[in-house]
N, C-alpha and C positions, 0 to 999 in steps of 0.2 A: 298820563305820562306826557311832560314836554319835554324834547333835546333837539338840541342845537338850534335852537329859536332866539330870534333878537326880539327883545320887549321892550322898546325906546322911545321917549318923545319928550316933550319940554315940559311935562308936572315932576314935580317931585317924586312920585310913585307913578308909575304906568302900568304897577299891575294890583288889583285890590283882591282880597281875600275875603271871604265870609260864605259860612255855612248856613242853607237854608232850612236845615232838616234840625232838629232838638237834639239829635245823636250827634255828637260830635266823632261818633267812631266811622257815622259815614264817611264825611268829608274826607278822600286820600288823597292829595297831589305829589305826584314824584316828579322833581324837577332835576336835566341833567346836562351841562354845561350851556347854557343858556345865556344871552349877553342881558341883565335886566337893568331895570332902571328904580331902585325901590331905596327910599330915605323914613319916611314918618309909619311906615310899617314894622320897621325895625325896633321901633318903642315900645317900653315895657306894657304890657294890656293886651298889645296883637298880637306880634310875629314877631317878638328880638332873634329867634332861631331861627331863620327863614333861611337865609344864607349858609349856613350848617345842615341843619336837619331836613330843609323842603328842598332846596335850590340846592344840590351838590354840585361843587365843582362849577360853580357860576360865577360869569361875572359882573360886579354892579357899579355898571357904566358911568362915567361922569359924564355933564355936558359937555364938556370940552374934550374927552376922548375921540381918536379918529376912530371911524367907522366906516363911512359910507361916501360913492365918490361926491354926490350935489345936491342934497337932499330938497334945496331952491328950485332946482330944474327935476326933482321926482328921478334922483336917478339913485336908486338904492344897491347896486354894486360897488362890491367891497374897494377903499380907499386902497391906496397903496404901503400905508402905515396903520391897516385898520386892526384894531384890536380882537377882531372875528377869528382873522387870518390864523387855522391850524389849529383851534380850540376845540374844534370839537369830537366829536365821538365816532366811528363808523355803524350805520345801520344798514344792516344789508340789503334794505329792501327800497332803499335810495342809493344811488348807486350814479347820477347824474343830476346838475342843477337844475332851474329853472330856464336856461338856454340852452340844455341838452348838452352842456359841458360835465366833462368826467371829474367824479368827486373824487379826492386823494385817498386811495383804499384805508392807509393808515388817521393820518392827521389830517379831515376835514376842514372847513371852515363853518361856523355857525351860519345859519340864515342860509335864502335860499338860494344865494350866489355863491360858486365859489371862484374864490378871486386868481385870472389864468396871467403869470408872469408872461410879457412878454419883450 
């Protein structure tokens, strides 16, 4: 199970799939509003249902979407026009970010920051 996870960077796919076991009934990923970054997976042969079926309720980032304030200077809190903002899910067992700031009970933000209006 992934939620509210950013999976971003400059390949065209920054997340790949493949099953190492013969069964394919092993293989289960439940993906749930997630910010991704996935283009040549989506073709017929892999995953065209990825974005439907694996990745509910995801979304599949552009390079040019805002995101993050500088990612130059490694600063991975959320932009002020960032596409994160209020996407995601409540899990109750996060309940604060990665600065020990409070996540919005209702409408989170993906990723580990949540981004605080000031």
């Amino acid at each position: 199970d992934v939620r509210n996870c950013i999976i971003m960077g400059s390949q065209n796919d920054e997340l790949s799939l493949f099953n190492r076991n013969s069964n394919a009934q092993d293989f289960k990923l439940n993906m749930k509003n997630n910010i991704v970054k996935v283009k040549d997976i989506l073709n017929q042969g892999q995953y065209p249902d990825f974005l439907s079926n694996t990745c509910i309720s995801c979304i599949n980032a552009k390079s040019n979407d805002k995101l993050f304030k500088n990612i130059n200077k490694q600063d991975y809190q959320l932009d002020t026009l960032s596409i994160a903002e209020q996407k995601g899910i409540p899990i109750s067992t996060i309940q604060k970010d990665i600065l020990n700031e409070e996540r919005d009970p209702t409408n989170p933000d993906i990723g580990c920051y949540e981004y605080i209006y000031k």
